[in-house]
PyMOL Python script that loads the backbone (N, CA, C, O; Angstrom):
from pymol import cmd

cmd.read_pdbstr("""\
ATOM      1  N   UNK A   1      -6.698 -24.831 -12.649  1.00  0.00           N
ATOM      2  CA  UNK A   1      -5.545 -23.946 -12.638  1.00  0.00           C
ATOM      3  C   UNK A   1      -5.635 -23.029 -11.424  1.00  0.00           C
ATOM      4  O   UNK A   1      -6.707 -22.635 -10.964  1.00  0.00           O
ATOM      5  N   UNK A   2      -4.448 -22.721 -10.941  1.00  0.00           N
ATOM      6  CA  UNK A   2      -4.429 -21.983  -9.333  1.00  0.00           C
ATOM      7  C   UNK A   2      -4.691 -20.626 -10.104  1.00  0.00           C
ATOM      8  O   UNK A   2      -4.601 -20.540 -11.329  1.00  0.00           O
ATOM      9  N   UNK A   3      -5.034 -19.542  -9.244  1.00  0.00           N
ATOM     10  CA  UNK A   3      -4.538 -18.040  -9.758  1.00  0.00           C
ATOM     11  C   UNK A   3      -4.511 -17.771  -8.642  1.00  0.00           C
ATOM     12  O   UNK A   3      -5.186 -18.043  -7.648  1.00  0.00           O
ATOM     13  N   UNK A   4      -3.424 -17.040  -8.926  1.00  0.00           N
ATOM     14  CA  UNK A   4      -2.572 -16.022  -7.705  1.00  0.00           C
ATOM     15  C   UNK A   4      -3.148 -14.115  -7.659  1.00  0.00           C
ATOM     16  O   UNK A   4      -2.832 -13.020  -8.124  1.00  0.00           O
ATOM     17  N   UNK A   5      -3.850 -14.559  -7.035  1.00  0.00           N
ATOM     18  CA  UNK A   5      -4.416 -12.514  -6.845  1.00  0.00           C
ATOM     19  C   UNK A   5      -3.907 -11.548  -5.871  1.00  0.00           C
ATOM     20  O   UNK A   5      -3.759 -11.590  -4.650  1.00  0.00           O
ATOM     21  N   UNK A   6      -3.657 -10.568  -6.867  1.00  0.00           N
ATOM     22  CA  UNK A   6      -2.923 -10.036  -6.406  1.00  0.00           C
ATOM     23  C   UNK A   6      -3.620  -7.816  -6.224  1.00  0.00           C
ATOM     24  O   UNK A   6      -3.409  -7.098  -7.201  1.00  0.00           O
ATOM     25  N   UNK A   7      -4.006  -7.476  -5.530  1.00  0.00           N
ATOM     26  CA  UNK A   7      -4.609  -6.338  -5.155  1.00  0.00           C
ATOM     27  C   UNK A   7      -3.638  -5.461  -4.255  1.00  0.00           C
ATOM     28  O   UNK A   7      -3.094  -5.907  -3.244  1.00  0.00           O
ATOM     29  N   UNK A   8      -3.415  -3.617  -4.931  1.00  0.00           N
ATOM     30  CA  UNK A   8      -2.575  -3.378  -4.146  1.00  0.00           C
ATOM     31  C   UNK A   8      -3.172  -1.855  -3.939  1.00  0.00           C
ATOM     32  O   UNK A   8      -3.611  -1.394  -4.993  1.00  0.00           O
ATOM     33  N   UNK A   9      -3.256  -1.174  -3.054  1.00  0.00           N
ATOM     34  CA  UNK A   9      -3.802   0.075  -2.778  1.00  0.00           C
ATOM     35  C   UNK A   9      -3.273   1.077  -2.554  1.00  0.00           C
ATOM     36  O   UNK A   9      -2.389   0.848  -1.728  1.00  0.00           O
ATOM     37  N   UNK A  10      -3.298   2.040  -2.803  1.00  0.00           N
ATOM     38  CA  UNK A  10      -2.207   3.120  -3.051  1.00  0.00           C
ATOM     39  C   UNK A  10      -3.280   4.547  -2.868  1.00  0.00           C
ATOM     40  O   UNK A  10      -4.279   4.743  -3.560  1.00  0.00           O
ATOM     41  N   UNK A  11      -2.840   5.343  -1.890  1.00  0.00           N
ATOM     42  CA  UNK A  11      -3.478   6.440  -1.947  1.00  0.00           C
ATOM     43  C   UNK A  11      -2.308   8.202  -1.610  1.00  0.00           C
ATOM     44  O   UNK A  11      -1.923   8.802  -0.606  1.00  0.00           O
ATOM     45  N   UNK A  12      -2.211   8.326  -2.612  1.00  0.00           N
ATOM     46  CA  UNK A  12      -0.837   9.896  -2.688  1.00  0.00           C
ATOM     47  C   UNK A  12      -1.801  10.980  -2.080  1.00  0.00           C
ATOM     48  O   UNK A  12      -2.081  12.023  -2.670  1.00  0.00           O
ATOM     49  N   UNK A  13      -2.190  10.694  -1.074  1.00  0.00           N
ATOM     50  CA  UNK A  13      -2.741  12.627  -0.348  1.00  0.00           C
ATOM     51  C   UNK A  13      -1.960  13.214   0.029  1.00  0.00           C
ATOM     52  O   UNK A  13      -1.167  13.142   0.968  1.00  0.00           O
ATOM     53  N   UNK A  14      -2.313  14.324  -1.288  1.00  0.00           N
ATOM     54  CA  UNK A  14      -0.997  15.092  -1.202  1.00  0.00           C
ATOM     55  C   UNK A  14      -1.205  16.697  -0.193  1.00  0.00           C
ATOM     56  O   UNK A  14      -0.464  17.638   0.091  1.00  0.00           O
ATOM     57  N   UNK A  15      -2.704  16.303   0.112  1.00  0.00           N
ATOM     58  CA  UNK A  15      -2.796  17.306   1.369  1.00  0.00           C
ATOM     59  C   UNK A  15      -2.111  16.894   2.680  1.00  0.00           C
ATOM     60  O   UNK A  15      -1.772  17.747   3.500  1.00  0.00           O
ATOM     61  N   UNK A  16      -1.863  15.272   2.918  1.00  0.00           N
ATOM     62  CA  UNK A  16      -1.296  14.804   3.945  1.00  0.00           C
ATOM     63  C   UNK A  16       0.415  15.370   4.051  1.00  0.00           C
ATOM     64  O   UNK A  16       1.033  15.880   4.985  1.00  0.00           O
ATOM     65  N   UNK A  17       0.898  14.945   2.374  1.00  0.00           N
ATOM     66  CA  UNK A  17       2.222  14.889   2.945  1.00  0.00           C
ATOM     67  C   UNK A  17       2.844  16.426   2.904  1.00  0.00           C
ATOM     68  O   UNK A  17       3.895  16.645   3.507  1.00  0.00           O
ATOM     69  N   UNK A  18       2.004  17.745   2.001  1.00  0.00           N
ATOM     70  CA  UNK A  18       2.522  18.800   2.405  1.00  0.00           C
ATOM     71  C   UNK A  18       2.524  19.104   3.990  1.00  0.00           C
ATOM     72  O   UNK A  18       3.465  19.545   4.650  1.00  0.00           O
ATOM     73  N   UNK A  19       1.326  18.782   4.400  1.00  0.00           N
ATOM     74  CA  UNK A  19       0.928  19.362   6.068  1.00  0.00           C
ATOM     75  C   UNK A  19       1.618  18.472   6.810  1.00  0.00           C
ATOM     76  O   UNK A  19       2.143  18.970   7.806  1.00  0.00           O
ATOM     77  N   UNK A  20       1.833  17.007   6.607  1.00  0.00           N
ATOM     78  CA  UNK A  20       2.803  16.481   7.550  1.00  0.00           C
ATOM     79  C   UNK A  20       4.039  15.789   7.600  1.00  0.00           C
ATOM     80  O   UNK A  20       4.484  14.999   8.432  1.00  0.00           O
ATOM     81  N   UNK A  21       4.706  16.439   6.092  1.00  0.00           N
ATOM     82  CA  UNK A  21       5.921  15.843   6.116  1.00  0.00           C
ATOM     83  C   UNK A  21       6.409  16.665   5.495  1.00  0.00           C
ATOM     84  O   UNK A  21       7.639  16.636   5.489  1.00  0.00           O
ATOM     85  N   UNK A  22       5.545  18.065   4.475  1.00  0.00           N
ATOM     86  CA  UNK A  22       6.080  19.271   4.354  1.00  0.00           C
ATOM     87  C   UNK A  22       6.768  18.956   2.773  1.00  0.00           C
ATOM     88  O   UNK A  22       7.783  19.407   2.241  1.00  0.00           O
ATOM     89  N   UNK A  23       5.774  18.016   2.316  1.00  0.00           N
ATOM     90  CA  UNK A  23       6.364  17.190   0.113  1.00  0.00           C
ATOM     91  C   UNK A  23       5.657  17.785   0.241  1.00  0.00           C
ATOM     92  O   UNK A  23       4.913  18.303   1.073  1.00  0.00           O
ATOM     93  N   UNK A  24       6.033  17.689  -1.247  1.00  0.00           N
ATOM     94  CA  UNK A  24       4.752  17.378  -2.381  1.00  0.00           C
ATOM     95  C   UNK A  24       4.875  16.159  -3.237  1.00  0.00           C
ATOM     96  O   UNK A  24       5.802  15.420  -2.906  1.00  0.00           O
ATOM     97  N   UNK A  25       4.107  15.748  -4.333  1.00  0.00           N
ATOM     98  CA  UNK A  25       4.339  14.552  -4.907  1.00  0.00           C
ATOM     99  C   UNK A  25       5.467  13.724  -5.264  1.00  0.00           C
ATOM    100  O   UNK A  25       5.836  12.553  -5.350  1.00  0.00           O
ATOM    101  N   UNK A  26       5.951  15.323  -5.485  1.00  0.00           N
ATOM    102  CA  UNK A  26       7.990  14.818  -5.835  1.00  0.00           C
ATOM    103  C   UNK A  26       8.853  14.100  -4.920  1.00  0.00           C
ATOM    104  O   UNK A  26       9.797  13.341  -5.140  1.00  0.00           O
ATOM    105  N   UNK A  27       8.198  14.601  -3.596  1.00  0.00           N
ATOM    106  CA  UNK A  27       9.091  13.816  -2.226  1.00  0.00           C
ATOM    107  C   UNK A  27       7.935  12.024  -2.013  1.00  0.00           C
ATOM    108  O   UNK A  27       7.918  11.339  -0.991  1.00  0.00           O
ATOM    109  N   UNK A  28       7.296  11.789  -3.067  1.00  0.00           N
ATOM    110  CA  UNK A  28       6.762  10.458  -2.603  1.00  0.00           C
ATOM    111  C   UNK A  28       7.150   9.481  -3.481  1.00  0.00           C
ATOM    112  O   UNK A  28       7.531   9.921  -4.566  1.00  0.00           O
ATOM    113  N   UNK A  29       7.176   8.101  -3.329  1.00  0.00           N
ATOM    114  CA  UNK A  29       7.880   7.112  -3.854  1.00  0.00           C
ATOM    115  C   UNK A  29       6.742   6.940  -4.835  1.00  0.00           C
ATOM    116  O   UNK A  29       5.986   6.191  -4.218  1.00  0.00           O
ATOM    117  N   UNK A  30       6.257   7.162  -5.843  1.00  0.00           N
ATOM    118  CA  UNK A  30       5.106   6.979  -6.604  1.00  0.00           C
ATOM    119  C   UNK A  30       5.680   6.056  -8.102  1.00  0.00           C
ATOM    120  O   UNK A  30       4.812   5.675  -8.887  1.00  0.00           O
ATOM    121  N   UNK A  31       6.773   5.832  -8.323  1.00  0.00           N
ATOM    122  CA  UNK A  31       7.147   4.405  -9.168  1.00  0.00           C
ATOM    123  C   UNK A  31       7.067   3.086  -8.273  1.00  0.00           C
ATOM    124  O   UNK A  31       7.060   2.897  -7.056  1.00  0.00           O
ATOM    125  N   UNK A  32       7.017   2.383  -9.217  1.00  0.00           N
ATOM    126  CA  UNK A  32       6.437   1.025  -8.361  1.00  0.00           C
ATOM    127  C   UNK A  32       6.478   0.253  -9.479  1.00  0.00           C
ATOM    128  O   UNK A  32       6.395   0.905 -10.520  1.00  0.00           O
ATOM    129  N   UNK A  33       6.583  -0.985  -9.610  1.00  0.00           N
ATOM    130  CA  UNK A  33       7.371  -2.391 -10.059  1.00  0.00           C
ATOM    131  C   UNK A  33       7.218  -3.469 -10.196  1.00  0.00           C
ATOM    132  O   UNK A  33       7.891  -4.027  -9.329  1.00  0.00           O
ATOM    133  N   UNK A  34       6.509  -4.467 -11.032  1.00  0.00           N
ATOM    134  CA  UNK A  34       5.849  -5.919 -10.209  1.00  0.00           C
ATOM    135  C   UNK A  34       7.155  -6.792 -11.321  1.00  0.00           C
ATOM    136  O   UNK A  34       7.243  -6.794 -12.548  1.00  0.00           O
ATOM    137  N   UNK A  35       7.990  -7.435 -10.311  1.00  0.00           N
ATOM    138  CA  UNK A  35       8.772  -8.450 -10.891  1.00  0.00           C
ATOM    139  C   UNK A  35       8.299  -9.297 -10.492  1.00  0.00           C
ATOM    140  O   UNK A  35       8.152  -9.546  -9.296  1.00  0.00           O
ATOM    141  N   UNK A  36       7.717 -10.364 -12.019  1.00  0.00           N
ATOM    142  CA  UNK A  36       7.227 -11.979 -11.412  1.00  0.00           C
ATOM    143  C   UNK A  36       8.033 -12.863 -11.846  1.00  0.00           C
ATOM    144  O   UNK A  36       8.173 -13.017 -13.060  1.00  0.00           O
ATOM    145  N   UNK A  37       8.779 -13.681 -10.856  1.00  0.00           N
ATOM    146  CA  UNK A  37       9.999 -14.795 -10.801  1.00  0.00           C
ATOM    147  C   UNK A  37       9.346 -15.941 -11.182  1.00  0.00           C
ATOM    148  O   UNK A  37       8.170 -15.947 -11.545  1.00  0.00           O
ATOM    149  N   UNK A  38       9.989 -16.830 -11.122  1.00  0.00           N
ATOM    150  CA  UNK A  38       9.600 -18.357 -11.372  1.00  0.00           C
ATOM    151  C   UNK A  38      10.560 -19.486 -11.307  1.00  0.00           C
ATOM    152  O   UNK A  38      11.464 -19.635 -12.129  1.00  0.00           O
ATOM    153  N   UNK A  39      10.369 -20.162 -10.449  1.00  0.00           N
ATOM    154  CA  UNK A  39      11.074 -21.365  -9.757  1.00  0.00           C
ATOM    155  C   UNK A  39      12.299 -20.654  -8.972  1.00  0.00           C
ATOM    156  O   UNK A  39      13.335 -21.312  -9.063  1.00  0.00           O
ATOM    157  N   UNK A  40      12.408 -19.551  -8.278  1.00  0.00           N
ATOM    158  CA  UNK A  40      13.534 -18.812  -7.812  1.00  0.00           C
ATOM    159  C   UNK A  40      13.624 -19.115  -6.684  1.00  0.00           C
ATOM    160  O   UNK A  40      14.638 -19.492  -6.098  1.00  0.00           O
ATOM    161  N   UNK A  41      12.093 -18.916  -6.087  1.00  0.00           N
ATOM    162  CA  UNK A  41      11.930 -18.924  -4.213  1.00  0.00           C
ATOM    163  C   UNK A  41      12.411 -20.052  -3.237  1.00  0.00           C
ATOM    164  O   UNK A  41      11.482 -20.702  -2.757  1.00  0.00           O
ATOM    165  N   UNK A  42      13.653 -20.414  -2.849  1.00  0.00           N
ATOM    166  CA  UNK A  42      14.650 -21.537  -2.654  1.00  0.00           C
ATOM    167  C   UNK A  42      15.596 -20.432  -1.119  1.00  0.00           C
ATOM    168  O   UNK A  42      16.329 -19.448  -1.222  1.00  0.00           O
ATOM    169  N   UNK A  43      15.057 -21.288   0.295  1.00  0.00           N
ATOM    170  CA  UNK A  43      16.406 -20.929   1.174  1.00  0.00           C
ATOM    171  C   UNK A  43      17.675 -21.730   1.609  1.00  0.00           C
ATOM    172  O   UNK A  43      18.032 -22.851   1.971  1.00  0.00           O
ATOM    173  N   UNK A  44      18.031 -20.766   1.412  1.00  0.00           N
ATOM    174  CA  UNK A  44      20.112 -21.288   1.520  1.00  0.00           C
ATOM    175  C   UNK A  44      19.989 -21.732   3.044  1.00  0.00           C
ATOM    176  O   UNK A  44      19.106 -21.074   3.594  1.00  0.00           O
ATOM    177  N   UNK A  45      20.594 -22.631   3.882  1.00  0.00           N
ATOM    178  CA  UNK A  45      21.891 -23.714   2.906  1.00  0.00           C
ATOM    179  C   UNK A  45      20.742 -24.674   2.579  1.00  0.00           C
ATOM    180  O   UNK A  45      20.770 -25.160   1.449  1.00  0.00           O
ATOM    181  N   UNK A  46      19.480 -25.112   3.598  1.00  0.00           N
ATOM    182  CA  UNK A  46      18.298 -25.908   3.226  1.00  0.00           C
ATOM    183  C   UNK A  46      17.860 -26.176   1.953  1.00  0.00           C
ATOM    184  O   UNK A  46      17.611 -27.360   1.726  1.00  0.00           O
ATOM    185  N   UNK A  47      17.725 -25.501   1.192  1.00  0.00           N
ATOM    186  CA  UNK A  47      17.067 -25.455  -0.385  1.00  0.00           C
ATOM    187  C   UNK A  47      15.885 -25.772  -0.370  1.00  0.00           C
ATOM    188  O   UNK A  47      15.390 -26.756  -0.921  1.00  0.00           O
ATOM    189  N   UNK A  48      15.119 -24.617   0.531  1.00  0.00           N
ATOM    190  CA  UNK A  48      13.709 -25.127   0.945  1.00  0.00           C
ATOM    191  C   UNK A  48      13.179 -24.142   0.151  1.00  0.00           C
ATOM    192  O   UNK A  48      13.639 -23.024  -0.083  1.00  0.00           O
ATOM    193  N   UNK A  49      11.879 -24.807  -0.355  1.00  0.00           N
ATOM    194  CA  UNK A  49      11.047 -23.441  -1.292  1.00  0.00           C
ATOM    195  C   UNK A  49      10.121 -22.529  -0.192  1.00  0.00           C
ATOM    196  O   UNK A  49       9.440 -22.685   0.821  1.00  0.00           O
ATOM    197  N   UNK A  50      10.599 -21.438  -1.146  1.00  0.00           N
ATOM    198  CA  UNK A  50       9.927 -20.281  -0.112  1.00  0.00           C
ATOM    199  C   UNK A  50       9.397 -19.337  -1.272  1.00  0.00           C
ATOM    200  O   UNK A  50      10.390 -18.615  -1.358  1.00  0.00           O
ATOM    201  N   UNK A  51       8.887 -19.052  -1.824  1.00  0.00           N
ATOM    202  CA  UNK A  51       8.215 -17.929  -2.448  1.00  0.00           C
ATOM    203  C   UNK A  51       8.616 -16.085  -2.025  1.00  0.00           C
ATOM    204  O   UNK A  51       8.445 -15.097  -2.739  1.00  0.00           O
ATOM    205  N   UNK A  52       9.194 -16.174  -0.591  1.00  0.00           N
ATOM    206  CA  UNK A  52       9.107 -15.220  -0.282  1.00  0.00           C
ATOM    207  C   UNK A  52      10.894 -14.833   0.172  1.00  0.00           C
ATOM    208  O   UNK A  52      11.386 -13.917   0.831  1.00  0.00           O
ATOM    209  N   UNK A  53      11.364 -15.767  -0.392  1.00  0.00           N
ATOM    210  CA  UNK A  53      13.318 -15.937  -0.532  1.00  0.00           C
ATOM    211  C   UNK A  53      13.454 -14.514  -1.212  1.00  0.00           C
ATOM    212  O   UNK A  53      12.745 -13.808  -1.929  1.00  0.00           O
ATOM    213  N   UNK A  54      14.865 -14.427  -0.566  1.00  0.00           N
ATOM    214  CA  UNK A  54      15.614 -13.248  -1.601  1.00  0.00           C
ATOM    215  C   UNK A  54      16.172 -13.707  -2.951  1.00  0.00           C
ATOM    216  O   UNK A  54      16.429 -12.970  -3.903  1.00  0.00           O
ATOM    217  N   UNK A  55      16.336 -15.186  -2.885  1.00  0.00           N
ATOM    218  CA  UNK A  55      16.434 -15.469  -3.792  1.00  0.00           C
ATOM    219  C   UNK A  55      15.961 -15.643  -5.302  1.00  0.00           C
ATOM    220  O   UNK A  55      16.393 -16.107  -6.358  1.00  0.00           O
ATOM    221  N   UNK A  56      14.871 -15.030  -4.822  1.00  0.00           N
ATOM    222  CA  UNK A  56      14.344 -14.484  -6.006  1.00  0.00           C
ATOM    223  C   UNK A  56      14.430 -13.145  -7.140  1.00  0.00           C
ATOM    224  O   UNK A  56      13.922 -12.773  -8.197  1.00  0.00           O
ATOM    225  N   UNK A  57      15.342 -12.764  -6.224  1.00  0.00           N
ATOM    226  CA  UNK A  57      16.192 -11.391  -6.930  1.00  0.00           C
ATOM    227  C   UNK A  57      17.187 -11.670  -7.523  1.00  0.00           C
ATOM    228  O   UNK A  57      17.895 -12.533  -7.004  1.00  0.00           O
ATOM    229  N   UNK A  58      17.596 -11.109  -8.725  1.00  0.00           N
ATOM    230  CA  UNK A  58      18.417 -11.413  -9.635  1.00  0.00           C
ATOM    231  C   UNK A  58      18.643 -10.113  -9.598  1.00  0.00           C
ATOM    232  O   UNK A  58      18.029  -9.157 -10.071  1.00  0.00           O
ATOM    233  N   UNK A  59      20.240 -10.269  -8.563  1.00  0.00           N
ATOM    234  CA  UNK A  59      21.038  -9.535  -8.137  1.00  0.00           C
ATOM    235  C   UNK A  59      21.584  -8.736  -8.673  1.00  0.00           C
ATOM    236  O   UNK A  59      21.415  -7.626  -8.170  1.00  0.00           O
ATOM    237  N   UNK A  60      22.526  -8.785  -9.952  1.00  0.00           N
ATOM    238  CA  UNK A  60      23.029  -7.527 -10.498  1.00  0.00           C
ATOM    239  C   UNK A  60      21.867  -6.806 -11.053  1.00  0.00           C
ATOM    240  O   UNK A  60      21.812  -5.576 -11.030  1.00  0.00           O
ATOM    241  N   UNK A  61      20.950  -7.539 -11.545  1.00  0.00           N
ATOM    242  CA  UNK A  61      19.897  -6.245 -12.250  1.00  0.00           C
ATOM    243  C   UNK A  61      18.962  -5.687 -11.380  1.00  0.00           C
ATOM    244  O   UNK A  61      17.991  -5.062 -11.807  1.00  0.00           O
ATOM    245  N   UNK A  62      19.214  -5.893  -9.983  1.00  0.00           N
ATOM    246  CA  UNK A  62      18.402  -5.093  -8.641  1.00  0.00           C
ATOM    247  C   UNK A  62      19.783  -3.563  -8.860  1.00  0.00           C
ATOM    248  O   UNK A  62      19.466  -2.443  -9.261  1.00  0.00           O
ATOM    249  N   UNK A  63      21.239  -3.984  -8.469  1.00  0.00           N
ATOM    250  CA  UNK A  63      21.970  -2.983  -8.121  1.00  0.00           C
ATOM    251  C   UNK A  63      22.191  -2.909  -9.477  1.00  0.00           C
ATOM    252  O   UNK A  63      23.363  -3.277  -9.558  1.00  0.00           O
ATOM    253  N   UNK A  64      21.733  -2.617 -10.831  1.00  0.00           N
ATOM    254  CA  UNK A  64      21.907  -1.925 -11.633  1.00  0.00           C
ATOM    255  C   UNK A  64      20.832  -0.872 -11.908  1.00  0.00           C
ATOM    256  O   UNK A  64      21.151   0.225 -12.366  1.00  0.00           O
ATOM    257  N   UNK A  65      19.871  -1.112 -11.702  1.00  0.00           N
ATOM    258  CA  UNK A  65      18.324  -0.237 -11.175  1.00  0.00           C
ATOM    259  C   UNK A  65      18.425   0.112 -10.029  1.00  0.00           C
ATOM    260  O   UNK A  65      17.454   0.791  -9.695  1.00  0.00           O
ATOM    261  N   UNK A  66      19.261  -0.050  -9.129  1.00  0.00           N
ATOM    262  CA  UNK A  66      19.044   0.979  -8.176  1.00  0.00           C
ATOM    263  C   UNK A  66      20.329   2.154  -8.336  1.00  0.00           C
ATOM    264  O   UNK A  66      20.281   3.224  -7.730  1.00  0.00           O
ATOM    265  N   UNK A  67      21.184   1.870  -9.017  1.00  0.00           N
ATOM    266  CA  UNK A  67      21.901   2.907  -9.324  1.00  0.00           C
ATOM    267  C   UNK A  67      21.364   3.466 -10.252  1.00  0.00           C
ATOM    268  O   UNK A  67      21.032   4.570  -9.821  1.00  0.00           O
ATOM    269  N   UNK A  68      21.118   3.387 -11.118  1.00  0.00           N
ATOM    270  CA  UNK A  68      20.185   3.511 -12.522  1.00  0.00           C
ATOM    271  C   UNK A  68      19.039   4.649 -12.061  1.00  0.00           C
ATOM    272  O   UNK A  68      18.554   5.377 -12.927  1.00  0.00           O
ATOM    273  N   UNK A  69      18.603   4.775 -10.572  1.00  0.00           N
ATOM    274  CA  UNK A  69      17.953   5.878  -9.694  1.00  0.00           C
ATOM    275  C   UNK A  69      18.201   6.873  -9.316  1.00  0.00           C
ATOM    276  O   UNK A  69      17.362   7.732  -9.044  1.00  0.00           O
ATOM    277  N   UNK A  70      19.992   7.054  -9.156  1.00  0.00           N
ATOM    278  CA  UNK A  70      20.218   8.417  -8.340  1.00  0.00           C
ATOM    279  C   UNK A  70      21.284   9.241  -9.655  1.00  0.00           C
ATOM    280  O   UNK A  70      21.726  10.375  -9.470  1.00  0.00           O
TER     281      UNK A  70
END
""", "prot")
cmd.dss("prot")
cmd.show_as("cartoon", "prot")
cmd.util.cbc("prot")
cmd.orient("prot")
């Protein structure tokens, strides 16, 4: 069986972003999201598999979560 690994690193210094961007935690993107697709990754007009297609977004429920934000 394949496994797909996946490692992601994240560091909020929040001494950085007061002193150089003048936040605090509130001004940092600190939600975050793992949507895992399956059989989606396909490019238009080719219908070549790509893993890394937009087509792997399932479109209204992207622009219903991103309105769903402000």
């Amino acid at each position: 069986m394949l496994s797909l690994l996946i490692r992601i690193y994240s560091e909020p210094d929040i001494d950085w972003w007061l002193k150089e961007r003048d936040l605090d935690l509130t001004g940092v993107n600190s939600k975050a999201e793992l949507i895992v697709t399956s059989n989606k990754g396909f490019r238009k007009p080719q219908n070549i598999r790509h893993p890394h297609s937009w087509s792997i977004v399932d479109n209204e429920e992207l622009v219903r979560w991103l309105l769903e934000q402000y």
